[in-house]
C-alpha positions as CSV (number, residue, x, y, z in Angstrom):
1,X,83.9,-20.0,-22.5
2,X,82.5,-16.5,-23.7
3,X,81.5,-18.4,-26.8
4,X,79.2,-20.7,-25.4
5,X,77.8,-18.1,-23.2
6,X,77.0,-16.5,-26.7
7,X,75.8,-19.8,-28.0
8,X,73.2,-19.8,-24.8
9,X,71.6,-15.9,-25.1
10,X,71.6,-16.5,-29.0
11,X,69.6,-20.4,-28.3
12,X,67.5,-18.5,-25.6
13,X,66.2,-15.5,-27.6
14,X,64.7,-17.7,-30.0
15,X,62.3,-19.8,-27.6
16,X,60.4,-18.1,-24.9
17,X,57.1,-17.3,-22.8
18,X,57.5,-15.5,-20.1
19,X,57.7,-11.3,-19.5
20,X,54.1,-10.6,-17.5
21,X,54.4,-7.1,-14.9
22,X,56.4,-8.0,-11.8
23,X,57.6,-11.7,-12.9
24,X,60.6,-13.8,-11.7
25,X,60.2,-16.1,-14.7
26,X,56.7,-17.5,-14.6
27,X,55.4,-16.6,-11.2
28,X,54.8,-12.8,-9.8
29,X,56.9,-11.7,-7.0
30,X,56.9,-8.3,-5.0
31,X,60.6,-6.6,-5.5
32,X,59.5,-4.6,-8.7
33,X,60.6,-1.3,-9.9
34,X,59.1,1.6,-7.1
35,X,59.3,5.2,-9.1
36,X,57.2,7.8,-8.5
37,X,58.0,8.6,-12.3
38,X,56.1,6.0,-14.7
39,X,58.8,3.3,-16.4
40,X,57.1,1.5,-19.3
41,X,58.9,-1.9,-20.7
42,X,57.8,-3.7,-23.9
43,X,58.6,-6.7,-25.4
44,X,57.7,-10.4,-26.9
45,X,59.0,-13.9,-26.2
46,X,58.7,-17.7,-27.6
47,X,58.3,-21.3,-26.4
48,X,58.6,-25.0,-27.9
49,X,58.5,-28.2,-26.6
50,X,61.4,-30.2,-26.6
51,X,59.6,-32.9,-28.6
52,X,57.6,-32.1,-31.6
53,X,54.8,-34.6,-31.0
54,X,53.8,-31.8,-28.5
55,X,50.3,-30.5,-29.4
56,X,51.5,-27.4,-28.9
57,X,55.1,-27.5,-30.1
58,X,55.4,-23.9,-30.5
59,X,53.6,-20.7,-29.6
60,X,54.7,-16.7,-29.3
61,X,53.0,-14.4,-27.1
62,X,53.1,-11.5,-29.5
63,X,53.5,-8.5,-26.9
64,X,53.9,-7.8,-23.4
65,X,53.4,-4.0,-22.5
66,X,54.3,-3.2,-18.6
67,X,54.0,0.1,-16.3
68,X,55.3,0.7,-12.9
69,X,53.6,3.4,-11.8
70,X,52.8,6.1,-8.4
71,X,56.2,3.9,-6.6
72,X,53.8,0.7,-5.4
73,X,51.9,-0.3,-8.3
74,X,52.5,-2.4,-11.7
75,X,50.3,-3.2,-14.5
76,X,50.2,-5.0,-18.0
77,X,49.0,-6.0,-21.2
78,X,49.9,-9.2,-22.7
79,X,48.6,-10.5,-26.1
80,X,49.0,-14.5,-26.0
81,X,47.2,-14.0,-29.2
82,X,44.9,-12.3,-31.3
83,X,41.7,-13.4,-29.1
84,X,43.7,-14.2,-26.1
85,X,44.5,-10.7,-24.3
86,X,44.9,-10.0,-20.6
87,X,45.8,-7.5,-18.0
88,X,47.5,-8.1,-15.0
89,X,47.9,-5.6,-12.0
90,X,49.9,-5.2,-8.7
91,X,50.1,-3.2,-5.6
92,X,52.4,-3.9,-3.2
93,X,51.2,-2.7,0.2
94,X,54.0,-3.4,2.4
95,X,57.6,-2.2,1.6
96,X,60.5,-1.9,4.4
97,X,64.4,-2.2,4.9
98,X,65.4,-5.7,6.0
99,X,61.8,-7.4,6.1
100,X,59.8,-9.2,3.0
101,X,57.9,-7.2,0.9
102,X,54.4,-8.1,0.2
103,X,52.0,-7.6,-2.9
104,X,48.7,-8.0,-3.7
105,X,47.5,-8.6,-7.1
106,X,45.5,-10.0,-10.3
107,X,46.5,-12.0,-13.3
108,X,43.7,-12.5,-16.7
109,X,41.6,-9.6,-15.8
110,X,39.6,-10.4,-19.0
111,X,36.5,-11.5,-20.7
112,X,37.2,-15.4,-21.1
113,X,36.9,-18.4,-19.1
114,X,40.2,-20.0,-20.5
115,X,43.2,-18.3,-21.2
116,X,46.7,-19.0,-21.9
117,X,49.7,-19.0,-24.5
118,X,48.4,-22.0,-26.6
119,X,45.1,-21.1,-26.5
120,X,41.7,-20.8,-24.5
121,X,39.0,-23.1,-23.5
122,X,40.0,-26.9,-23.3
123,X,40.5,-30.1,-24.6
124,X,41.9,-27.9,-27.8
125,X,43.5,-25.1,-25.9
126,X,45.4,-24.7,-23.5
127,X,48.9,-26.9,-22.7
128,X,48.1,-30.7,-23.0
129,X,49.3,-31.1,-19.4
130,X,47.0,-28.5,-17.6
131,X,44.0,-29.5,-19.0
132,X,43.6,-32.4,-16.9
133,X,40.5,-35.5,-17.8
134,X,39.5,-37.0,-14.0
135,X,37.2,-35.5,-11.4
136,X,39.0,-32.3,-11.5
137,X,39.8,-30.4,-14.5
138,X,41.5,-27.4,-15.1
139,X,41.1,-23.8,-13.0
140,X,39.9,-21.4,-15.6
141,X,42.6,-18.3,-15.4
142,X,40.8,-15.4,-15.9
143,X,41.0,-13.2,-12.5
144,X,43.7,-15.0,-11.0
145,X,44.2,-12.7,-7.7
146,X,47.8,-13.8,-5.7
147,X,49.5,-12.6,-2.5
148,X,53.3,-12.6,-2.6
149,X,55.8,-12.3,-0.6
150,X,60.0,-11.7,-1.4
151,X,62.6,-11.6,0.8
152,X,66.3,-10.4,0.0
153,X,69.3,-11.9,1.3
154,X,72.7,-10.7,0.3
155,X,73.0,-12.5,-3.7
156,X,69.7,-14.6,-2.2
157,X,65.9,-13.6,-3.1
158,X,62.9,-15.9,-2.0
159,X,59.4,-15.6,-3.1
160,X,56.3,-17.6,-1.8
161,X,53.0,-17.2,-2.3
162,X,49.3,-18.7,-3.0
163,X,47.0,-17.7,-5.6
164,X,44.1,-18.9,-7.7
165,X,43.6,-19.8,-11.2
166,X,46.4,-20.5,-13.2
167,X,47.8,-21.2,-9.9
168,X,46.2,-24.4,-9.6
169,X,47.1,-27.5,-11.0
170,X,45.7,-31.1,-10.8
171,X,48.5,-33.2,-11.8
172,X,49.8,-36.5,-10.2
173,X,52.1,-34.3,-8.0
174,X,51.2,-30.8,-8.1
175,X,47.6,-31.7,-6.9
176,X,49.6,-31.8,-3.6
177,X,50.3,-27.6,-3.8
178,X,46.5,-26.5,-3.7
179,X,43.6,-26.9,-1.1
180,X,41.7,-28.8,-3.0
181,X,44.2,-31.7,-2.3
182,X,41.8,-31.7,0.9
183,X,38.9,-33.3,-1.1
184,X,37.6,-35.4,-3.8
185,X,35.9,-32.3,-5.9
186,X,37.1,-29.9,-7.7
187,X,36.7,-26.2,-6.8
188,X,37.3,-22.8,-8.9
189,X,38.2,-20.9,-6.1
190,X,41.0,-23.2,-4.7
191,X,44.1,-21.4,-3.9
192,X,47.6,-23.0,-4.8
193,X,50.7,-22.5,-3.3
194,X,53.7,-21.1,-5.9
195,X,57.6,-20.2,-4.7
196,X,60.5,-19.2,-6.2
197,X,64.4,-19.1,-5.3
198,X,67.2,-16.7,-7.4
199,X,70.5,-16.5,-7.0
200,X,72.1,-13.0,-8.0
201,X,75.2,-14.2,-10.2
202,X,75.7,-11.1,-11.5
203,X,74.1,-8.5,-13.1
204,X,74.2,-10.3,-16.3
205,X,73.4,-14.1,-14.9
206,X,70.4,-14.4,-12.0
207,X,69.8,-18.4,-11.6
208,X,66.1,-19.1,-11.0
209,X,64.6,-21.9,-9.9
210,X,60.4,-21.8,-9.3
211,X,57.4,-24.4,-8.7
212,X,54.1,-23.5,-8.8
213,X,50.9,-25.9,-9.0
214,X,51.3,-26.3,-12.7
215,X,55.3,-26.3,-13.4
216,X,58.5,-26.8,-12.1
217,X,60.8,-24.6,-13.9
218,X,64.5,-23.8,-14.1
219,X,66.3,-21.1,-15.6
220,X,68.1,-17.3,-15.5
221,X,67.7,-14.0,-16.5
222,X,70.4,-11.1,-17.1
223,X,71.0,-7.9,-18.5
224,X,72.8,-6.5,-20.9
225,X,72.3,-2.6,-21.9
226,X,68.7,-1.8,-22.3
227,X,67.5,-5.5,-23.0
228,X,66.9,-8.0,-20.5
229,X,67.0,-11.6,-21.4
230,X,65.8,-15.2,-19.5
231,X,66.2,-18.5,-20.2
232,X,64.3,-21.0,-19.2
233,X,63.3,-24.9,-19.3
234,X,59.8,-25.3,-17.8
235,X,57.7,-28.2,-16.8
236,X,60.6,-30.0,-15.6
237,X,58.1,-32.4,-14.0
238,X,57.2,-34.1,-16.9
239,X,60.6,-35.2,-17.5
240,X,61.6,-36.1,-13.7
241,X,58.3,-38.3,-13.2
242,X,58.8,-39.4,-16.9
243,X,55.1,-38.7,-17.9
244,X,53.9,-40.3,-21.5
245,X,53.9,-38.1,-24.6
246,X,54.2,-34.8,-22.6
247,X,57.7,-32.6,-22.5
248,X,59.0,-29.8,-21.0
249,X,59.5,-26.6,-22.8
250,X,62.3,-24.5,-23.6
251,X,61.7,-20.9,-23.1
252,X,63.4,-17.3,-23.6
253,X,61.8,-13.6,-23.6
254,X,63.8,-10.2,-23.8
255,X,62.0,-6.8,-23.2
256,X,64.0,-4.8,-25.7
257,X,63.1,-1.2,-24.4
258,X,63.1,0.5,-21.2
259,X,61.3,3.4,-22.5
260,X,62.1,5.6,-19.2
261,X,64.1,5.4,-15.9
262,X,66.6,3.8,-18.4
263,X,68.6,3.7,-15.1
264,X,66.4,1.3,-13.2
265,X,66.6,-2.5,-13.4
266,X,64.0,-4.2,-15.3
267,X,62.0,-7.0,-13.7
């Protein structure tokens, strides 16, 4: 049994994408870190498709560099790639004992249109899923503001919230999660709806399970010393509705250093 629990992290570490400021596996939520002392985390992850006729059958994000900062706010860097760098920010403005915590913030505060791990502006970036070809095409990313909300019970966390952006998707199903789902046009500013569920195993194993208006994704997240790992498959949809020449994607990231408040769990 601790063998192929072995066999899993070692698998997992080699295939990832996911590590942004305040992240449960792809979407934000609002239980991060609260220090008054700054605790900076770096780290870089990997993805591939479980098919290699993908057109994007792998990619790496080549860093992610997050700081949790003055107790209520968070803030990163992520290099998707060379030309494809972001910041991402978070505040959360309500905090108490026994109620949901709720945060306010942006994804892709940058200066392009497009952005994301396989690349920018569509058809030729971008995942071949999300850049959709009817009447409405894919949300551009950049400044993808959110509202969150998390809410701890026991060995139970929920997360809902709506946000724009990369938020929004336009596929056969998840054209359902946003408001544009209201009419026949497509609209940049159209918020989508994005939740999460994780189960607290134990320190070392969190099961997650998320959907957002571009993925449905599965997966968990643990810790061991001073590097936290996840595991993830992602776009689950495209195998459950059985969608031509697309495929989910298998996913891992570890941040391997907690430069301070070693102490404190990483998100």
């Amino acid at each position: 049994m601790k063998g192929w629990i072995l066999n899993i992290i070692i698998i997992g570490v080699l295939y990832s994408q996911v590590g942004r400021v305040a992240s449960l596996l792809e979407i934000p939520v609002a239980d991060f870190p609260e220090s008054s002392i700054p605790s900076y985390y770096f780290g870089n992850d990997f993805s591939m498709a479980l098919n290699t006729n993908d057109n994007h059958f792998f990619d790496m994000d080549y860093i992610h560099f997050n700081v949790y900062f003055l107790e209520k706010f968070g803030a990163g860097i992520n290099f998707f790639t060379t030309r494809e760098i972001g910041i991402d920010f978070i505040y959360k403005f309500f905090s108490a004992p026994n109620v949901p915590s709720i945060a306010l913030g942006v994804r892709n505060f940058t200066y392009a249109r497009y952005i994301s791990s396989a690349g920018g502006k569509p058809p030729d970036g971008g995942f071949k899923d999300e850049n959709y070809t009817g009447k409405k095409r894919r949300n551009p990313e950049i400044f993808s503001i959110f509202i969150v909300s998390s809410y701890s019970i026991r060995d139970y966390n929920f997360h809902l919230g709506i946000g724009r952006g990369e938020f929004v998707g336009y596929g056969p199903h998840s054209k359902y999660l946003n408001t544009d789902v209201f009419v026949d046009t497509y609209h940049e500013l159209a918020f989508g709806i994005f939740a999460g569920f994780e189960y607290k195993y134990s320190e070392r194993f969190n099961y997650i399970v998320e959907i957002d208006g571009r993925d449905l994704t599965l997966g968990f997240k643990g810790k061991y010393g001073m590097v936290n790992y996840f595991f993830e498959i992602t776009k689950l949809e495209l195998w459950i509705w059985r969608a031509k020449s697309l495929y989910p994607r298998m996913k891992n990231f570890k941040k391997i250093i907690e430069l301070l408040n070693k102490d404190r769990e990483i998100l």
